[in-house]
VOLO-843214 format. One record per residue: residue number from 1; residue in one letter; x, y, z of N, C-alpha, C, O in turn. Coordinates in steps of 0.001 Angstrom, whole numbers, plus 500000, padded with zeros to 6 digits. Layout:
   n res   n.px   n.py   n.pz  ca.px  ca.py  ca.pz   c.px   c.py   c.pz   o.px   o.py   o.pz
 NUM   a      X      Y      Z      X      Y      Z      X      Y      Z      X      Y      Z
...
# end
This chain:
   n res   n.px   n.py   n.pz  ca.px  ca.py  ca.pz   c.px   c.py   c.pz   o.px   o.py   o.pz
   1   x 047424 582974 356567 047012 583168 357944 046235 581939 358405 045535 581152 357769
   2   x 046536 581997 359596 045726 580240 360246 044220 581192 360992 043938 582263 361529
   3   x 043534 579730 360490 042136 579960 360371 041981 579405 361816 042752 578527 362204
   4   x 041110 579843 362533 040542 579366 364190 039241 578560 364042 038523 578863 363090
   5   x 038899 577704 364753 038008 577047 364576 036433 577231 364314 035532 576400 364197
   6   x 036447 579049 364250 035097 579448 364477 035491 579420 362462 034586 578888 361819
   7   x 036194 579721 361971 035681 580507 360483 036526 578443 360060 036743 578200 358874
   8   x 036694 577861 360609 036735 576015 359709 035385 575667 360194 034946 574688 359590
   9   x 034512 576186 361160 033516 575495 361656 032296 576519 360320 031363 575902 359806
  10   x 032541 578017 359970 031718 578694 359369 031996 578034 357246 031197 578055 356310
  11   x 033698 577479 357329 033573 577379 356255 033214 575568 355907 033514 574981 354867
  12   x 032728 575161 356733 032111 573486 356582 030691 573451 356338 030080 572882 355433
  13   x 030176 574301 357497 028745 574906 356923 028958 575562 355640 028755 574594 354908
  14   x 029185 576380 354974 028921 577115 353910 028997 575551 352933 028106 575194 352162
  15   x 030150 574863 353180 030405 573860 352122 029312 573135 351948 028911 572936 350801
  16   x 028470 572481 353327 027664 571917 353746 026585 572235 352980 026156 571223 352425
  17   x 025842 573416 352664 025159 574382 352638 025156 574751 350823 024141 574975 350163
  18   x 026264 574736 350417 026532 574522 349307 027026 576381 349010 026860 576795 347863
  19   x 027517 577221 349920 027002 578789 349805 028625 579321 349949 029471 578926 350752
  20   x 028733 580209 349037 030090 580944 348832 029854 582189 348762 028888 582719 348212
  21   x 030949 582827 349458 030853 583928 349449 031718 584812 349477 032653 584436 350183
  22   x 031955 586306 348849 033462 587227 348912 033851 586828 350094 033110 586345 350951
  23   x 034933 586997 350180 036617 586962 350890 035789 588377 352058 035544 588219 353254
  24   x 035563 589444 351380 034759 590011 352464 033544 589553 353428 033610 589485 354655
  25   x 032478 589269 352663 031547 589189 353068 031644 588080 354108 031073 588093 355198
  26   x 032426 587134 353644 032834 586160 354345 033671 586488 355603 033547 585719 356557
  27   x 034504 587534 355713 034996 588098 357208 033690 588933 358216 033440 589068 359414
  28   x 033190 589289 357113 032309 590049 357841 031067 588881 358444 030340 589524 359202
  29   x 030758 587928 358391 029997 587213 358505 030610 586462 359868 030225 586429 361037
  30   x 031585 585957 359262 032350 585284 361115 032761 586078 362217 033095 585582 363293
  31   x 032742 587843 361878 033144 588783 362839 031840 588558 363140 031814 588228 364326
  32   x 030753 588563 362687 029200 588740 363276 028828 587951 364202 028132 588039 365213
  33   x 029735 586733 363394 029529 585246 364535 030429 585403 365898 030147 584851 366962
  34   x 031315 586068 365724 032102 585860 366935 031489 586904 367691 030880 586735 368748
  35   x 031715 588218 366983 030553 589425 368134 029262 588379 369400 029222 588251 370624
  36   x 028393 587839 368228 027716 586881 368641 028142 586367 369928 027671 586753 370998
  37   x 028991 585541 369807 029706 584484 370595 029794 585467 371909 028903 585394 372754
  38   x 031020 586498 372083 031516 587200 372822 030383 587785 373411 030313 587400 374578
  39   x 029427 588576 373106 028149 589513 373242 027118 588347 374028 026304 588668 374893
  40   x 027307 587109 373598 026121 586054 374437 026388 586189 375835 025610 586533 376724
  41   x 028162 585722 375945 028537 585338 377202 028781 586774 377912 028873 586759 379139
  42   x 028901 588102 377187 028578 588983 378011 027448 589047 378785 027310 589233 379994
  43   x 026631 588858 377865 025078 589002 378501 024644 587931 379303 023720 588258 380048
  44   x 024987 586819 379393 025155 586097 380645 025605 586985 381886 024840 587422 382746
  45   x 026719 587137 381839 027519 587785 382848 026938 588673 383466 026970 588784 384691
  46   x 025944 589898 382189 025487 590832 382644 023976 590753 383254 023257 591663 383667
  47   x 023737 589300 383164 022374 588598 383470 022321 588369 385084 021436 588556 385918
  48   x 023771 587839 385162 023359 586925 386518 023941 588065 387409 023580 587995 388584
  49   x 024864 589218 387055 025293 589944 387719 023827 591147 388539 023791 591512 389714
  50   x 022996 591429 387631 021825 592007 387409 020943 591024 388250 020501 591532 389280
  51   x 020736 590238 388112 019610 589199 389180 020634 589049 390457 020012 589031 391520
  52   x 021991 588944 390594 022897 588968 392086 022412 590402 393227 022195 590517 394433
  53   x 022410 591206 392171 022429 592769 392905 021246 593090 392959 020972 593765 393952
  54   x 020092 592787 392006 018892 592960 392620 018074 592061 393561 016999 592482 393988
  55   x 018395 591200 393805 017596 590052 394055 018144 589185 395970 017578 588673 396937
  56   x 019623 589545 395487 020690 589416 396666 021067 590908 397582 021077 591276 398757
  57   x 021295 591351 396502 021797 592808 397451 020614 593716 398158 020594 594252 399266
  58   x 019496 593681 396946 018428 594331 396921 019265 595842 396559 019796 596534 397428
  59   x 019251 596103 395376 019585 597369 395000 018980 597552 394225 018537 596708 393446
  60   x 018710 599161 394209 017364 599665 393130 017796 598721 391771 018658 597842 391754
  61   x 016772 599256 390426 017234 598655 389093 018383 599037 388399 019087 598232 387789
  62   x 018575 600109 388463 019129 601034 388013 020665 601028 388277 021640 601127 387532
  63   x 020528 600892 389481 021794 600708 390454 022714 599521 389616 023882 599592 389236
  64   x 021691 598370 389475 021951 597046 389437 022540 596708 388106 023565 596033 388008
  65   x 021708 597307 386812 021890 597235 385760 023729 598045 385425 024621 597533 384750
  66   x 023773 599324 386130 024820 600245 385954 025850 598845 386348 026262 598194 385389
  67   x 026234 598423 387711 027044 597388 388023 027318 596499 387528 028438 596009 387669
  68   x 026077 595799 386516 026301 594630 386204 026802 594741 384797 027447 593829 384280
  69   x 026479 595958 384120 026861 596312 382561 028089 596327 383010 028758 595379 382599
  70   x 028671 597113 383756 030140 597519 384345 030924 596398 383994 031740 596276 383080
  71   x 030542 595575 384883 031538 594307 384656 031284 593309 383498 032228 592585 383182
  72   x 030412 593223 383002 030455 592970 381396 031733 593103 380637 032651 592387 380236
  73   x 031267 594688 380626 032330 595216 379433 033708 594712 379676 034297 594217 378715
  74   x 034411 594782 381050 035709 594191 381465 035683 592781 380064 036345 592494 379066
  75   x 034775 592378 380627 035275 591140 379691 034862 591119 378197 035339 590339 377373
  76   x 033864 592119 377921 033463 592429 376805 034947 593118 376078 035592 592410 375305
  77   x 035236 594002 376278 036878 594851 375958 037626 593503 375696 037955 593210 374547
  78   x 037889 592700 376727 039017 591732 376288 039025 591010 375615 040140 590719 375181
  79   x 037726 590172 375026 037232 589358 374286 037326 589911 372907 037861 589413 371917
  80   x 036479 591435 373092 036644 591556 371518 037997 592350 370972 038000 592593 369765
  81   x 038605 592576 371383 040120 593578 370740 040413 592401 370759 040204 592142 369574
  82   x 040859 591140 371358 041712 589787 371417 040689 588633 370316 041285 587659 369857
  83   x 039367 588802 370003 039011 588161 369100 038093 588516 367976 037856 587849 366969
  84   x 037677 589539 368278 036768 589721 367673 037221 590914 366028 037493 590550 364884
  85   x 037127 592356 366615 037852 592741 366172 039408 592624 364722 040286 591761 364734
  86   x 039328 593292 364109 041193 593167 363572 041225 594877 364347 040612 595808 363826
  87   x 041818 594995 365282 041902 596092 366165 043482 596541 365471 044430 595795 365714
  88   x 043694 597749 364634 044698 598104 364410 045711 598369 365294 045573 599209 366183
  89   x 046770 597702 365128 048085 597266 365577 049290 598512 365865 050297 598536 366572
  90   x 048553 599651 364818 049543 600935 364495 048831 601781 365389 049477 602766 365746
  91   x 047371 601645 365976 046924 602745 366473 047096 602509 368090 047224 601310 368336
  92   x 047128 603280 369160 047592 603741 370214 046472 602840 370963 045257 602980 370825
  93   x 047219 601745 371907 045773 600809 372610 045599 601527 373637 044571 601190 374224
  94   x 046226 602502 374200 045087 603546 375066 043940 604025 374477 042800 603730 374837
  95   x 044285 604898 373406 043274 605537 372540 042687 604599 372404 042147 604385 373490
  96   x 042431 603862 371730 041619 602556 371311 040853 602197 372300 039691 601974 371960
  97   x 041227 601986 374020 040326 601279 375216 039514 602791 375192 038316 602801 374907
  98   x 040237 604071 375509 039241 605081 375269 038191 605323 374540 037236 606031 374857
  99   x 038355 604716 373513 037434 604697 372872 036332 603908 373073 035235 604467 373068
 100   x 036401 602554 373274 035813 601672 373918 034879 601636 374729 033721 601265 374536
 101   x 035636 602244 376193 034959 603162 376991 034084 604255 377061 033161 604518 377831
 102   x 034563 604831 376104 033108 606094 375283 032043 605534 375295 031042 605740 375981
 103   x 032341 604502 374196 030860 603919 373554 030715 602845 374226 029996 602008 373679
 104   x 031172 602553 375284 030738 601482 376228 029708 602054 377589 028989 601340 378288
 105   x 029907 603618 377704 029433 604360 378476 027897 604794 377907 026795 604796 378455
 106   x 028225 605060 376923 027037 605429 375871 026139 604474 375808 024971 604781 376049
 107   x 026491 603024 375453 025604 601809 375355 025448 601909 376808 024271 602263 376885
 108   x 025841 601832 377891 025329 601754 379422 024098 602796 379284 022922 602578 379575
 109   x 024724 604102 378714 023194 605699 379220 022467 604855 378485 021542 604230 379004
 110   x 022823 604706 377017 021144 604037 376546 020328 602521 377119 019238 602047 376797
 111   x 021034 602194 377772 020835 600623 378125 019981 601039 379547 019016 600462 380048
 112   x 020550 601998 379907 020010 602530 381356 018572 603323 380963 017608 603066 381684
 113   x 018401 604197 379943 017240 604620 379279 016069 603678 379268 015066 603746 379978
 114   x 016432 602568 378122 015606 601900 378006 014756 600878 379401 013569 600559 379478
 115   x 015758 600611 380239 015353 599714 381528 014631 600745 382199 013694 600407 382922
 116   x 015078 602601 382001 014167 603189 382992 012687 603237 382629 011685 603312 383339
 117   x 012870 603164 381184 010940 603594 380303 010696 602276 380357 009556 602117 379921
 118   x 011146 601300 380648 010368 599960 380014 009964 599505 381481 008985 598764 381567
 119   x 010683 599910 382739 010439 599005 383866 009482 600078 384783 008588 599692 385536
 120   x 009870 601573 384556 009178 602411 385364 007953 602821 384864 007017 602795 385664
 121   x 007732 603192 383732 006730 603617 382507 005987 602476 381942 004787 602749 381930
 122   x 006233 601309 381473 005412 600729 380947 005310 599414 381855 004557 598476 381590
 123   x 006279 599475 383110 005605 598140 383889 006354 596835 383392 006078 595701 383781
 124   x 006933 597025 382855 007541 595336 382606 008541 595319 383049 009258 596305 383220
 125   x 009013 593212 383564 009378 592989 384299 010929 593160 384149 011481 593215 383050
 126   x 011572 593237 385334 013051 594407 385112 013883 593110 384351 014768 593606 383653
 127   x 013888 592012 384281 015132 590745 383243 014174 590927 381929 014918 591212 380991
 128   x 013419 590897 381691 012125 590652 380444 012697 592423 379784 012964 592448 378582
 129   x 012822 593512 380426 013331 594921 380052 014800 594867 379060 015109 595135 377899
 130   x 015557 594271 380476 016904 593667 379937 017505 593253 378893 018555 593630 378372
 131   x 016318 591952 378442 016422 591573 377138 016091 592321 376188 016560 591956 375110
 132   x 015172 593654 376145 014770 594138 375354 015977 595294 375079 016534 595501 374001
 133   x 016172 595849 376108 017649 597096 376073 018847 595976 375571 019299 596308 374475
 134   x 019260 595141 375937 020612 594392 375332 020489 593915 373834 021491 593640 373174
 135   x 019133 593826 373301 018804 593547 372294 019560 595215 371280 020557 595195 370558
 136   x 018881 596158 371515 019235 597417 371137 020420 597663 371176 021002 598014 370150
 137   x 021009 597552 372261 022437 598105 372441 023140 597119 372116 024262 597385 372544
 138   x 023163 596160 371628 024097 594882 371130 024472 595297 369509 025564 595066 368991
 139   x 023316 595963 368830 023267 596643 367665 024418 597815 367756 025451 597647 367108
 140   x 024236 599135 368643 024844 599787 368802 026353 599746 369111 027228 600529 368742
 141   x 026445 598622 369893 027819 598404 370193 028663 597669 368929 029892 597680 368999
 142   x 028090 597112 367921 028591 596452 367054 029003 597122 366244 030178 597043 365886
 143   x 027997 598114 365643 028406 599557 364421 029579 600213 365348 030790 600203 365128
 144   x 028950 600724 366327 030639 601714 366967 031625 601210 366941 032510 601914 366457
 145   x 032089 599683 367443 032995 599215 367094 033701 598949 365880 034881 599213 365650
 146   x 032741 598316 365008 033666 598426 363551 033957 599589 363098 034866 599773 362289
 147   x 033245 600472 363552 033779 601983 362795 035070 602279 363977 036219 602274 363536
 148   x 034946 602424 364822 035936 603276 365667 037238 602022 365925 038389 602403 365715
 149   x 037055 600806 366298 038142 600136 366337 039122 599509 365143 040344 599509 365000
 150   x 038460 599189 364668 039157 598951 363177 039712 599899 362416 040200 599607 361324
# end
């Protein structure tokens, strides 16, 4: 199988580095990196979308965060079944986006949780919240996925 430039760029470092590792551990390590990768530029997306709608539109937080996670995931979904992921090939890619969507809904309620206690309840500032809920749910979204897509 041909290697992509993220796991020749992970296996130059290791060489570099002097560090080897299982054939597993070693997939599992560049899926982490690419999650990484994919999950940054979500959160960009879901950054500037979140400062557009609050800041431009003037829409509550809540409002803003729901919209801007929204369109994330669009590109979050495509990024990771197309890179991230080994998204089984035999299983039904409806079922599969359904699924997606579950726990993409789920990471939104909890993502929406945390921005409500952190920005309404304890006062901090609604992007400074952000980072703290995307921090959490970046976790969450990573376990659901390897379990449910793979």
């Amino acid at each position: 199988m041909k290697k992509d430039k993220i796991e020749l760029l992970f296996d130059k470092i290791c060489k570099i580095l002097h560090l080897r590792f299982e054939v597993k551990t070693r997939k599992l390590l560049i899926q982490i990196f690419k999650f990484t990768i994919v999950g940054g530029i979500a959160t960009v997306i879901d950054f500037v979308f979140l400062y557009l709608f609050r800041e431009f539109c003037h829409f509550p937080v809540l409002a803003s965060n729901t919209l801007s996670f929204c369109i994330s995931v669009i590109y979050n979904y495509t990024a990771s079944v197309k890179w991230v992921f080994d998204v089984n090939k035999e299983k039904d890619a409806k079922k599969q986006f359904v699924i997606f969507i579950v726990f993409s809904v789920l990471g939104l309620l909890l993502n929406n949780v945390i921005m409500w206690i952190t920005v309404d309840f304890l006062s901090i500032y609604y992007l400074l919240a952000k980072i703290i809920a995307t921090a959490i749910v970046m976790v969450f979204n990573f376990v659901t996925r390897k379990i449910f897509l793979e």
